[in-house]
C-alpha positions as CSV (number, residue, x, y, z in Angstrom):
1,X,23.0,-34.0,29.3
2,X,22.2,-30.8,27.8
3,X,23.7,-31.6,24.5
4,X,21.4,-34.7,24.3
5,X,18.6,-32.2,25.6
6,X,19.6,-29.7,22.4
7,X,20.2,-32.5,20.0
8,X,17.1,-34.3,20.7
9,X,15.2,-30.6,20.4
10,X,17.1,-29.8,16.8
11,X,16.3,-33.3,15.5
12,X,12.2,-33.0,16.4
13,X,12.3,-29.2,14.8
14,X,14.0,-30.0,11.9
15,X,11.2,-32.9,11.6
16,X,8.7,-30.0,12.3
17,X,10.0,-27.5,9.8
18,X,10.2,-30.3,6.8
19,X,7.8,-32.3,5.1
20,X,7.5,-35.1,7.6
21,X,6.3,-32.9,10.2
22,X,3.9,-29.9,9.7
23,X,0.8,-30.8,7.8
24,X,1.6,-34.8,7.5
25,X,-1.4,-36.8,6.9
26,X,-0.7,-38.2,10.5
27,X,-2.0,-34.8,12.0
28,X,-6.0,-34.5,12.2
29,X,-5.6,-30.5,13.6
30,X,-4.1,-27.8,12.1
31,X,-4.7,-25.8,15.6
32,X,-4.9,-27.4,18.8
33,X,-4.6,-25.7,21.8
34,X,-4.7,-26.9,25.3
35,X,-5.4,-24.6,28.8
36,X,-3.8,-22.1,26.7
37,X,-3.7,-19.0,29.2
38,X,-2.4,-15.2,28.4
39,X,-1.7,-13.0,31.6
40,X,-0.8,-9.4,31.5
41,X,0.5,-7.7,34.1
42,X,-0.3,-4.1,35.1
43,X,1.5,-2.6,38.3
44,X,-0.3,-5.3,41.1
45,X,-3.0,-6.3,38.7
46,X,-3.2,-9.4,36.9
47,X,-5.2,-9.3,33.6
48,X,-6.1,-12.4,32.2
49,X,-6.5,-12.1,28.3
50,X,-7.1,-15.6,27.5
51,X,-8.2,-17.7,30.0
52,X,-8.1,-21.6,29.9
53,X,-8.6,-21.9,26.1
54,X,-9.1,-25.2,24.5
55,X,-9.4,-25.4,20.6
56,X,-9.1,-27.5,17.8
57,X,-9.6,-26.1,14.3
58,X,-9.4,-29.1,11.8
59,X,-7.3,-29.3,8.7
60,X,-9.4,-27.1,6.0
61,X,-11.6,-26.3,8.3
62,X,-12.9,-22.5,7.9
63,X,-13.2,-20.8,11.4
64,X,-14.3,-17.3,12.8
65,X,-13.9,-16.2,16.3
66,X,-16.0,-13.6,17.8
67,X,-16.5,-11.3,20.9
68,X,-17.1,-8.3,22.2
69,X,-13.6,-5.7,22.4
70,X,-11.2,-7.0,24.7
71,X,-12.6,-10.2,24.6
72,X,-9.0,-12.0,24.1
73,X,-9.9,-12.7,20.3
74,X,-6.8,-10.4,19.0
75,X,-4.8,-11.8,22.0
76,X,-5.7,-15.7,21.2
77,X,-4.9,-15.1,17.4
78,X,-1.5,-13.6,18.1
79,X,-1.0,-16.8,20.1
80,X,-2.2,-19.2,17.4
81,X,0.0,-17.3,14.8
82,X,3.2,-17.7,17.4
83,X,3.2,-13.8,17.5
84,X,3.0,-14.5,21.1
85,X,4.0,-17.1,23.7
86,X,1.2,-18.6,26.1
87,X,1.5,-17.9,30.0
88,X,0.4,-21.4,30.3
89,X,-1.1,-24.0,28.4
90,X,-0.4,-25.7,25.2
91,X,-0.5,-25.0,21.7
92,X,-0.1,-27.5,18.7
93,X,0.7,-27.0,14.7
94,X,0.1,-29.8,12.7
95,X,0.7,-31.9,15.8
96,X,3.6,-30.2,17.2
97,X,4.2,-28.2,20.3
98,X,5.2,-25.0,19.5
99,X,6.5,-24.3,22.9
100,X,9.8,-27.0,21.9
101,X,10.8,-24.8,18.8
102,X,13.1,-21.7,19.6
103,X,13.2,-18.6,18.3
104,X,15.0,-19.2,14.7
105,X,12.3,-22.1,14.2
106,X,9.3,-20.1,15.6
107,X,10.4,-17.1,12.7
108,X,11.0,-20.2,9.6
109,X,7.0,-21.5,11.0
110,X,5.9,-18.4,10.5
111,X,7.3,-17.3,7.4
112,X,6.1,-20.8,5.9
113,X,3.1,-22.3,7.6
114,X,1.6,-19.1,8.4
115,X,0.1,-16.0,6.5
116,X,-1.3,-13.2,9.1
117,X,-3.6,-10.7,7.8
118,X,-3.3,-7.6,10.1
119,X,-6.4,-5.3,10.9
120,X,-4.1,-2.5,10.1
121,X,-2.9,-3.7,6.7
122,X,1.0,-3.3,8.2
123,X,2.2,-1.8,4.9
124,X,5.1,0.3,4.6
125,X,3.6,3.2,3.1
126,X,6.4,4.5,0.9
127,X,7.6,1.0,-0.6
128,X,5.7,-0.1,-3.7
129,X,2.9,-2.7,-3.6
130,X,5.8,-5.7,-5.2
131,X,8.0,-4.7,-2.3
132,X,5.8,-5.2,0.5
133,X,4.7,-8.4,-1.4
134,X,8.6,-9.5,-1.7
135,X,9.7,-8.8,1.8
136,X,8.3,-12.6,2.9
137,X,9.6,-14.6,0.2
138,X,12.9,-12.8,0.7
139,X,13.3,-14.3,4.0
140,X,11.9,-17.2,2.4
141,X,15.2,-17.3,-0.3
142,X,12.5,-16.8,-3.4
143,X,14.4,-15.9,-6.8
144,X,13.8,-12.3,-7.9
145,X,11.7,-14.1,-11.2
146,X,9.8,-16.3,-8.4
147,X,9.0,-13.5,-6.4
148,X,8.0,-11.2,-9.3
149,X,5.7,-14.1,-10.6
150,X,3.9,-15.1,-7.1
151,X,3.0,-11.1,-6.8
152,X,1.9,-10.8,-10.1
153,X,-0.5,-14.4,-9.6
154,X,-1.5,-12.9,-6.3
155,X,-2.6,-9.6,-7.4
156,X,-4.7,-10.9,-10.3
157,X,-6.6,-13.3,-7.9
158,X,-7.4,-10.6,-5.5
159,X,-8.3,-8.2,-8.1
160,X,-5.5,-5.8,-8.4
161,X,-4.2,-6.2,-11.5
162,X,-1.3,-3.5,-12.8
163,X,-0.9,-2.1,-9.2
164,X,2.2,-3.7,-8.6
165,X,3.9,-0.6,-8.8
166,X,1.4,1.6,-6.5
167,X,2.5,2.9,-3.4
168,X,-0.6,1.7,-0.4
169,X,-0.4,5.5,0.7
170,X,-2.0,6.1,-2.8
171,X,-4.5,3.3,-2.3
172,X,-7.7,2.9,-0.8
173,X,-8.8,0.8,2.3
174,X,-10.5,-2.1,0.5
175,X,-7.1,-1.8,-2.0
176,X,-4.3,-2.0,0.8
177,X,-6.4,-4.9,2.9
178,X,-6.1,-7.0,-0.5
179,X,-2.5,-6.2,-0.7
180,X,-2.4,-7.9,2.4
181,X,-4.1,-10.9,2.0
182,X,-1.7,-11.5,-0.7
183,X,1.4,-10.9,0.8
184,X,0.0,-13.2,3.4
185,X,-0.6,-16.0,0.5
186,X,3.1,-15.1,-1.1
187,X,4.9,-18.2,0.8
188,X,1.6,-20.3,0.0
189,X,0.6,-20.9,3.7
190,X,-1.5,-24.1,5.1
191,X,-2.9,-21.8,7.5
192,X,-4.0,-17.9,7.4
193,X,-4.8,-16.0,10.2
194,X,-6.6,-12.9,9.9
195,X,-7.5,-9.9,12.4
196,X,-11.0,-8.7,11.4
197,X,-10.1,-9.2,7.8
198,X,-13.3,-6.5,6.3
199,X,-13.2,-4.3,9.4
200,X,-11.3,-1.5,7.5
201,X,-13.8,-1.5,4.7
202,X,-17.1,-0.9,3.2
203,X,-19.9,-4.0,2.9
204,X,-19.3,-4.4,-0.8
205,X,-15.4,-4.9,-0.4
206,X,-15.9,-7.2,2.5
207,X,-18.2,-9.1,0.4
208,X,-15.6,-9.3,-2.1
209,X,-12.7,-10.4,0.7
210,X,-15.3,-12.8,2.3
211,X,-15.9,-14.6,-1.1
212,X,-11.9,-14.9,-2.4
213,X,-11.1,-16.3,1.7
214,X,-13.5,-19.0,0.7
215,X,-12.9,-20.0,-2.6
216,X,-9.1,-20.1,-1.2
217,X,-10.5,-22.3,1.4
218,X,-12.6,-24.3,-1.2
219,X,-9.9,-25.0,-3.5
220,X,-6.6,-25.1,-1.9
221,X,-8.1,-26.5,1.7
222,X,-6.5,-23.6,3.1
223,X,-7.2,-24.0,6.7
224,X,-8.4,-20.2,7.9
225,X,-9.4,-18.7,11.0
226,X,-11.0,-15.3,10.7
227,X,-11.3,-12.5,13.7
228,X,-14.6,-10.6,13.2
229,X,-17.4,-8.1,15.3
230,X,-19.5,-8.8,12.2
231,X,-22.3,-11.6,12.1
232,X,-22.5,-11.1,8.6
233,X,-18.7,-12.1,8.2
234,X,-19.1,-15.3,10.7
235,X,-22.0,-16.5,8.9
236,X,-20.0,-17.1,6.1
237,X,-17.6,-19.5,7.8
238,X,-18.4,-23.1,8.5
239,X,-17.9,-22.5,12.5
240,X,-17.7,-19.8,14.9
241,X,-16.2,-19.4,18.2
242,X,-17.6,-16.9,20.7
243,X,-15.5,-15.5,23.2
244,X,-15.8,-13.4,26.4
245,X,-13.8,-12.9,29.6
246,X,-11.0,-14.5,27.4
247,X,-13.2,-17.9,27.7
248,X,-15.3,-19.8,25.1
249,X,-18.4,-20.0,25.9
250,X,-20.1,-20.9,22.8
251,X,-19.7,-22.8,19.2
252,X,-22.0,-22.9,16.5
253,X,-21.7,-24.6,13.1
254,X,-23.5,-22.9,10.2
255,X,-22.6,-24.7,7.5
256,X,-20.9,-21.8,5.7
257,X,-21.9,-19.8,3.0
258,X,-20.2,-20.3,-0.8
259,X,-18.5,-17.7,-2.9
């Protein structure tokens, strides 16, 4: 019984992982998530992060979250990304439970389907700006030539032409938050997460981020869903999601505002 348990589980991931599964035209959602709770535990105290969630983002859809701190937005896009597992609930990629994937699958989604922008850049300091750009298409099997031309593509688009070989240390805020957008784009992702994207950095620089996340949204139909405290930042997605107490409790379109 437990063979036909595991063999039954390999043949839906392998589905998942290839084109038939993630991203097939038979999935309307990129995100869905159902009663999708987070609890934390501190001595005798339970702390619910996220609380009861239920989202759909659709397929090229461009979302922001918002909140006040310690709202649960961070929490609830480390869950989306399958950086964390749910304490409850349900959440869908493309149409599949990522809950039925172990942990070999959960790492090949993520270095594939993906990209994560962190708030805090999570460069390696020392390593040049093409190694902490090759480090996902490694894992990915990417030939050195491949990898060398993605970073090269990817640096030009986010402005950063002939830094390749600049160490982040060396670079400025507004710099190293590009080099991580596009070390987030090397595997060519269907979704990007990103954790308050222009938070690091001054308006002009955000304005600059803001405007390359949409034209990537635009043209690719990258499917993108953006932590942010900013207003500004939200307005310029086509829908945002407040949340407090780890709850929604509002959504607004705004019909989004073009690079």
């Amino acid at each position: 019984m437990v063979c036909v348990f595991k063999a039954a589980k390999a043949f839906h991931a392998a589905s998942f992982l290839h084109s038939e599964g993630f991203g097939s035209s038979s999935a309307k959602y990129a995100i869905e998530t159902h009663n999708v709770t987070k609890k934390y535990y501190l001595g005798p105290n339970v702390v619910p992060a996220v609380n009861g969630i239920n989202l759909k983002v659709r397929k090229g859809e461009f979302v922001s979250i918002m909140g006040p701190s310690g709202s649960g937005k961070s929490t609830l896009l480390n869950l989306l990304g399958a950086l964390d597992k749910p304490s409850s609930g349900q959440i869908l990629i493309g149409g599949v439970d990522i809950s039925r994937l172990d942990e070999n699958e959960l790492a090949k989604l993520r270095n594939e389907k993906v990209g994560f922008v962190f708030q805090a850049y999570n460069l390696i300091a020392r390593s040049s700006v093409l190694r902490n750009m090759e480090l996902p298409a490694l894992v990915r099997g990417y030939s050195k030539e491949e990898r060398l031309r993605r970073a090269e593509e990817l640096l030009a688009i986010v402005g950063l032409n002939g830094k390749m070989y600049r160490k982040p240390k060396t670079m400025s805020g507004g710099e190293q938050q590009r080099v991580a957008i596009a070390r987030a784009l090397m595997n060519d992702p269907e979704i990007l997460l990103a954790d308050e994207p222009t938070g690091n950095v001054d308006s002009k620089t955000g304005e600059v981020i803001m405007n390359f996340l949409r034209k990537l949204n635009t043209q690719k139909g990258t499917t993108i869903v953006v932590v942010t405290h900013d207003p500004e930042v939200a307005k310029r997605t086509d829908r945002i999601i407040y949340i407090r107490d780890g709850k929604i409790f509002k959504e607004e379109k705004t019909g989004g505002v073009s690079a």
